[in-house]
C-alpha positions in Angstrom: 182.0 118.4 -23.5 178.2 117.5 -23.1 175.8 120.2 -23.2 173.6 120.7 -20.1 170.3 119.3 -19.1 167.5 120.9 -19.4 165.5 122.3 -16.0 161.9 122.0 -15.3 159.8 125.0 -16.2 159.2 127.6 -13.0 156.4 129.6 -12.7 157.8 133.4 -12.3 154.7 135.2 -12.3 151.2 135.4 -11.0 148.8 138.4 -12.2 144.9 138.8 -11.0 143.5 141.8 -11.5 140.7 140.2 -14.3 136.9 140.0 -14.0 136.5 137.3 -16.2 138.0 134.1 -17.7 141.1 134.6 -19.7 140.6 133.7 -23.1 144.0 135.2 -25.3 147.5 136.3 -24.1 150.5 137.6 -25.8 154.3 139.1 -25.4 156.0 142.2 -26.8 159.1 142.1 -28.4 161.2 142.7 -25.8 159.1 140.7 -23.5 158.9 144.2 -20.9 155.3 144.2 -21.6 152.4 141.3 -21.8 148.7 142.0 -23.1 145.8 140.1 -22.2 142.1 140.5 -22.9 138.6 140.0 -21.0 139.3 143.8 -20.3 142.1 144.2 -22.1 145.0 145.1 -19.7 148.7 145.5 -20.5 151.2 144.7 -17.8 155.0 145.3 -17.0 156.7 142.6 -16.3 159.0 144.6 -14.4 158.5 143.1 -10.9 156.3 146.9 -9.1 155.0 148.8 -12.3 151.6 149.7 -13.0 149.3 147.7 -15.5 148.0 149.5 -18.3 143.9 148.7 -18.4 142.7 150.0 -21.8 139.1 151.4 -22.2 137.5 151.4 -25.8 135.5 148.3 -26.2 132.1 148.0 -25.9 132.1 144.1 -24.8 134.5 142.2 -23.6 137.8 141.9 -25.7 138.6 138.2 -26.7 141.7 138.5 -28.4 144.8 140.2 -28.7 148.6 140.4 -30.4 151.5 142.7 -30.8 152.8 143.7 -33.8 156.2 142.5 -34.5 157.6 145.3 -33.4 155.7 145.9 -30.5 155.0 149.5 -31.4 151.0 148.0 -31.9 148.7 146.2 -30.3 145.4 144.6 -32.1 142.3 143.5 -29.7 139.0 142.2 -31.1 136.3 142.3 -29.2 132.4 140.7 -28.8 131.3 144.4 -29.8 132.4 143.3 -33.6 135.0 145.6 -33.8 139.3 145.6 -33.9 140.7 148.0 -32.5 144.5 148.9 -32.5 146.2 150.6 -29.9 149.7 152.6 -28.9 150.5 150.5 -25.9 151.5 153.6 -23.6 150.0 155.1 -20.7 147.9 157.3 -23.3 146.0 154.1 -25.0 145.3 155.7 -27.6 143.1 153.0 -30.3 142.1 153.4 -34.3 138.5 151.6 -34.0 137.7 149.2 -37.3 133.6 148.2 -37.9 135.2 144.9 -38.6 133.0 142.0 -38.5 128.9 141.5 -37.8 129.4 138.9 -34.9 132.1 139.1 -32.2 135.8 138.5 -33.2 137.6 136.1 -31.9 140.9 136.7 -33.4 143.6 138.9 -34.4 146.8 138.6 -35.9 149.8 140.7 -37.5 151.5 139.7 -40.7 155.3 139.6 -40.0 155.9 143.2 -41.9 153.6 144.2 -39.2 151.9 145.6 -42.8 148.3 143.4 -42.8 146.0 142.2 -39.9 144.1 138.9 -40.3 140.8 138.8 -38.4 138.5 135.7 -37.8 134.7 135.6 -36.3 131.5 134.3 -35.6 130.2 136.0 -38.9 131.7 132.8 -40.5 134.3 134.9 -42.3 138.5 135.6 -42.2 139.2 139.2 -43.3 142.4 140.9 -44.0 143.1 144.7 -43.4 145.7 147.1 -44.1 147.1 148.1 -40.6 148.5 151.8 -41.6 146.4 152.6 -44.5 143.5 151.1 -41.9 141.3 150.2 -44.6 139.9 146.5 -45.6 141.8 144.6 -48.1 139.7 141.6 -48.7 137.8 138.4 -47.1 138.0 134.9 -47.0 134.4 133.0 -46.5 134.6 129.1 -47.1 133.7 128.6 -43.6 130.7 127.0 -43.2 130.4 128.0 -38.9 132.7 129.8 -36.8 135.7 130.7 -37.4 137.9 130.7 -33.7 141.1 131.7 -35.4 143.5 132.8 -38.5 147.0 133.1 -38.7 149.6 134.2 -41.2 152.1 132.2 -42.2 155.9 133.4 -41.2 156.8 134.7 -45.0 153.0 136.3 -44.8 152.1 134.3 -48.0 149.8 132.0 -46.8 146.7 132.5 -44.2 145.8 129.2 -41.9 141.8 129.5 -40.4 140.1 127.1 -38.0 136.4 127.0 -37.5 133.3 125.3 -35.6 132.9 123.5 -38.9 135.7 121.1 -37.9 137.9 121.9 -40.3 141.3 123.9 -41.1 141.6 125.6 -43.9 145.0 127.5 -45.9 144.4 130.2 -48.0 147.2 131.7 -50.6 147.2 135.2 -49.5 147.9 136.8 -53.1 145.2 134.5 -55.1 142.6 134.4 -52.2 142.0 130.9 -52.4 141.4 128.1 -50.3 144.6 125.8 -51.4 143.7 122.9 -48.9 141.0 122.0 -46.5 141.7 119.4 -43.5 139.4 117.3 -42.4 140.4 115.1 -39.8 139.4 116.5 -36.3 136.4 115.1 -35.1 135.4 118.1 -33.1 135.3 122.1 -33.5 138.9 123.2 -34.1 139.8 125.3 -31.5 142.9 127.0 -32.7 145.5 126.9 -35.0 149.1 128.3 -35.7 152.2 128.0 -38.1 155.1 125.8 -37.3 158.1 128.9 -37.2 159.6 127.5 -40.5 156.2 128.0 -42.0 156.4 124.2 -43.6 153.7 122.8 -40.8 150.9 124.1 -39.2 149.2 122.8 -35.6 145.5 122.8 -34.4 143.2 122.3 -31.1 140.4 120.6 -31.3 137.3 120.0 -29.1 138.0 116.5 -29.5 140.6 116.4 -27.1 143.2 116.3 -29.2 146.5 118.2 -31.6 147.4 117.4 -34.9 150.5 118.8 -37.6 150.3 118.8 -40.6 152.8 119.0 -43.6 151.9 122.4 -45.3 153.5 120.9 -48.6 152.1 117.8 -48.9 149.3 118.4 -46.7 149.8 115.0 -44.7 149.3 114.2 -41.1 153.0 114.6 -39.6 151.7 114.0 -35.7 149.0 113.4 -34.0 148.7 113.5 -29.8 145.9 112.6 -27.9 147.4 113.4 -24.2 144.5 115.9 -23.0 141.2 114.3 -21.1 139.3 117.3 -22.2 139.0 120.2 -25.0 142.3 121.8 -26.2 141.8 125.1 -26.2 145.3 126.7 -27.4 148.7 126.7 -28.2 152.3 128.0 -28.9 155.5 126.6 -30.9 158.8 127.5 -29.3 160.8 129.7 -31.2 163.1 127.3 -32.3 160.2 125.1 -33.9 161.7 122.1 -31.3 158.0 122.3 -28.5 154.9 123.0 -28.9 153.1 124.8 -26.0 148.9 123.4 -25.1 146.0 124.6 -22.9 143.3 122.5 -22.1 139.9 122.3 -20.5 141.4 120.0 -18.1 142.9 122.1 -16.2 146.9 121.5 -17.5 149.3 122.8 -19.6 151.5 120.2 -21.6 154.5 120.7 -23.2 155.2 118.6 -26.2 158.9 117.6 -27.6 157.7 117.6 -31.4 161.4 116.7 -32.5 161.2 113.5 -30.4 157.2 113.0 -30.6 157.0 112.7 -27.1 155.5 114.3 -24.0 158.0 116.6 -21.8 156.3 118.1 -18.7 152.4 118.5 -17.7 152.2 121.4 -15.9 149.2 122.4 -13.0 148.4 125.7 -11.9 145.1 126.8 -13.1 142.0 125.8 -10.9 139.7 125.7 -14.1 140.2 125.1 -17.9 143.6 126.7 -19.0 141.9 128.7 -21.7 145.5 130.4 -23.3 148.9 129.9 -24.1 151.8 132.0 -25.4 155.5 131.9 -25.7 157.7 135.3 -25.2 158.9 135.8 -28.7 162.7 134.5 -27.5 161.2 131.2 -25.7 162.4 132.3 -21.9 159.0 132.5 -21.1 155.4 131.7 -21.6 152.0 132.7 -20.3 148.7 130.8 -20.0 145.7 132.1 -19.1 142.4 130.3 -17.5 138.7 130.6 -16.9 139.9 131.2 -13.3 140.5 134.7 -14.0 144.6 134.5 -13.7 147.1 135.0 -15.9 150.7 133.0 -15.0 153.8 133.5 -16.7 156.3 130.9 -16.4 160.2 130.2 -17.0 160.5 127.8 -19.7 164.1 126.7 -18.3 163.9 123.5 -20.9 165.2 126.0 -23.5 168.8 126.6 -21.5 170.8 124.4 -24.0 171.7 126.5 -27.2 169.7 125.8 -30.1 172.5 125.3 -32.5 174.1 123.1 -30.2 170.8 121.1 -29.4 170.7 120.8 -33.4 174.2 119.8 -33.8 174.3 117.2 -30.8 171.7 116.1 -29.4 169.0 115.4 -32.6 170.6 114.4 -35.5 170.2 115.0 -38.2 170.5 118.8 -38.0 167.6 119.2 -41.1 164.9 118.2 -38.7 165.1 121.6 -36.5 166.2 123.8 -39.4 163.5 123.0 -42.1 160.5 121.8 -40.0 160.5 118.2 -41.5 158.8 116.9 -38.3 158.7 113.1 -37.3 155.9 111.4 -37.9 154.4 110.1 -34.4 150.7 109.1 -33.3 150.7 109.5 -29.4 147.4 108.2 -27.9 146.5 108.9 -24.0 148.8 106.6 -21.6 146.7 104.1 -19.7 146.4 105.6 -16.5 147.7 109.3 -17.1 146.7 112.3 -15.1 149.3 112.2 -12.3 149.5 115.9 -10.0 152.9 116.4 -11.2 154.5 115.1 -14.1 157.9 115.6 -15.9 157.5 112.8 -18.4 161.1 111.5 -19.2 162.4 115.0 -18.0 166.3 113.9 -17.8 167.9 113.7 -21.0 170.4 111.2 -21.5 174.0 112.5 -22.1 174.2 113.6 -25.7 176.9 111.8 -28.2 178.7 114.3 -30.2 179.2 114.4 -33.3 182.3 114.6 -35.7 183.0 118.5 -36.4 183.3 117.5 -40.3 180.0 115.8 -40.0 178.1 118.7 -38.3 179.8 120.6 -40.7 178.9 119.0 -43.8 174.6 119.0 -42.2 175.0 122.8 -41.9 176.6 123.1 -45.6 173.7 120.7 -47.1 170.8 123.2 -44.7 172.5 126.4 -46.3 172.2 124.8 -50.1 168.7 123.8 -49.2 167.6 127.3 -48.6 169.3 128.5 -51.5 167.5 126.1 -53.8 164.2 126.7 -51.7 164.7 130.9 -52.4 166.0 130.5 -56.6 162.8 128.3 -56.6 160.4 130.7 -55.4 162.4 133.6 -57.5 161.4 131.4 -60.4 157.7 131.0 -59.1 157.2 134.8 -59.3 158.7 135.0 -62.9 156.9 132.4 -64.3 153.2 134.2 -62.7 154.9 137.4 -64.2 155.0 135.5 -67.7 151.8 134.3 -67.2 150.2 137.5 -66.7 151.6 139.1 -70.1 150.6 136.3 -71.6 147.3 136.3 -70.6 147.5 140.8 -71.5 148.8 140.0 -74.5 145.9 137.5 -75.4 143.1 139.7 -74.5 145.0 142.7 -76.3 144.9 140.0 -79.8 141.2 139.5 -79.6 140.3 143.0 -78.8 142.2 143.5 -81.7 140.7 141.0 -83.9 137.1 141.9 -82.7 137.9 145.4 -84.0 138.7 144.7 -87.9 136.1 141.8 -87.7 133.5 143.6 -90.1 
């Protein structure tokens, strides 16, 4: 039986209530409750119920997230500091001195156990969210730094900056393990591909680019905005990727396919912020016109397992984040009102049960291989490390019956 065709995303929400241009939006858990800065206000999504409007900062907030349970909420602000805060009617907030320019992001590490914060002070900084202390900082950066994200596993750090470039850090060593060069403008923003295996950044030069965290190559590069990207989102299931741009629109990108899905109007300004509800059903954007609009993604009906088994083989592509490798330029004569870009899927082939069976067998041994590999990683630092003890132990040794 072929699976149904996807639906053209709806807008299902409309909130105003901010002063100022929208610049960072994000779900809870369970989607009841969405945060967004400039004042920082927390709203139900429950059609009637009262927004939350949070009072603390000293400037205006720029940036926000939940923690993955939702329990937390992280704003950083032009007044230099983070604070986090128990998203109740209470709004209650822990206040950290956090950076010496304005922040312009936050982010939770998956455990919900670390915060990564990036700023105009040229630096990435890394705190301890319960202990609320400062665990370290990252300063390669040569200008702003617009944003920093953890990778999914929490091992790896991602930055972007004014300086143009991206830059991953190993979380545990501190280092930079890769820089990347290739946008032509100030990166905007940046975020890891759910697998963790690719990464994704904005740039000022119009354009979004993925990379291969492995190899470091350029996996995709789309050039479909006429002005600045400002942000975006992956879909849950790794299969779109979500951009805001200074021209107005909202695109969504098929990344499995390398192609262009729907451009989307609403925001009478530059869409400023994007975010996906941590399921997919739904996903905000935010703009310089002061609104916030929360739509129903709708393109996401068809089951991810089934979309992996029928409709894009061969299954590894969704499951391990091996993206194609596409370079989409701007169409000559783009910028139609209302686009849905190939919208209609053609009717899906299926696909032998022993066959999908078989893909799904191969995917499990992969991530058995990929997890005995990293087990191995970790024993071979611990050898390492006794090694190097046991060296140091010799010559302290040796130095001491040296007469």
């Amino acid at each position: 039986m072929a699976a149904p065709c996807p639906e053209d995303p709806s807008l299902e929400r409309h909130f105003k209530g901010h002063r100022d241009a929208i610049t960072s939006v994000d779900f809870s858990l369970n989607t009841k409750q969405l945060a967004m800065d400039s004042c920082l206000m927390v709203w139900h999504m429950k059609p009637q119920s009262r927004a939350y409007r949070f009072a603390g900062h000293k400037d205006a907030v720029t940036c926000v997230n939940f923690s993955p349970s939702g329990h937390l909420l992280a704003s950083g602000s032009r007044d230099k500091t983070v604070r986090i805060w128990i998203p109740n009617v209470k709004g209650e907030s822990t206040v950290f001195r956090a950076h010496t320019a304005t922040v312009r992001s936050v982010h939770f590490c998956s455990d919900g156990q670390s915060l990564v914060t990036a700023s105009d002070d040229k630096t990435v900084k890394v705190w301890s969210t319960h202990r609320q202390k400062f665990l370290f900082s990252l300063s390669q950066h040569i200008n702003w730094v617009r944003c920093a994200r953890f990778s999914p596993d929490g091992r790896l750090i991602v930055s972007a900056s004014d300086d143009k470039t991206v830059k991953l850090w190993d979380k545990t060593s501190r280092e930079c393990v890769h820089s990347y060069c290739e946008h032509g403008g100030f990166v905007t923003y940046v975020d890891f591909h759910p697998s963790g295996t690719c990464i994704a950044a904005a740039s000022m030069d119009n354009t979004v680019k993925v990379w291969d965290v492995r190899t470091h190559r350029l996996l995709q590069h789309y050039q479909l905005h006429s002005a600045a990207v400002n942000a975006l989102s992956f879909h849950p299931s790794g299969n779109y990727l979500l951009t805001a741009s200074s021209d107005s629109t909202l695109k969504i990108l098929d990344l499995m396919e390398g192609r262009l899905l729907y451009t989307l109007h609403g925001h009478q300004g530059p869409a400023t912020t994007v975010a996906f509800s941590r399921t997919g059903e739904y996903f905000a954007s935010g703009g310089s016109d002061e609104q916030v609009m929360v739509w129903k993604s709708n393109f996401d009906v068809v089951d991810y397992r089934e979309v992996i088994k029928v409709h894009r083989p061969p299954a590894p592509l969704a499951t391990s984040g091996n993206l194609p490798e596409v370079d989409f330029p701007v169409p000559p004569g783009g910028g139609r009102s209302q686009e849905s870009v190939q919208s209609q899927l053609q009717e899906p082939i299926s696909m032998p049960q022993t066959l999908t069976s078989t893909l799904e067998h191969i995917v499990g041994q992969l991530d058995v291989l990929t997890q005995t590999v990293s087990i191995l990683e970790q024993r071979l630092t611990l050898t390492e490390d006794k090694l190097k003890q046991c060296l140091e132990n010799q010559q302290l040794i040796m130095q001491r019956t040296t007469p």
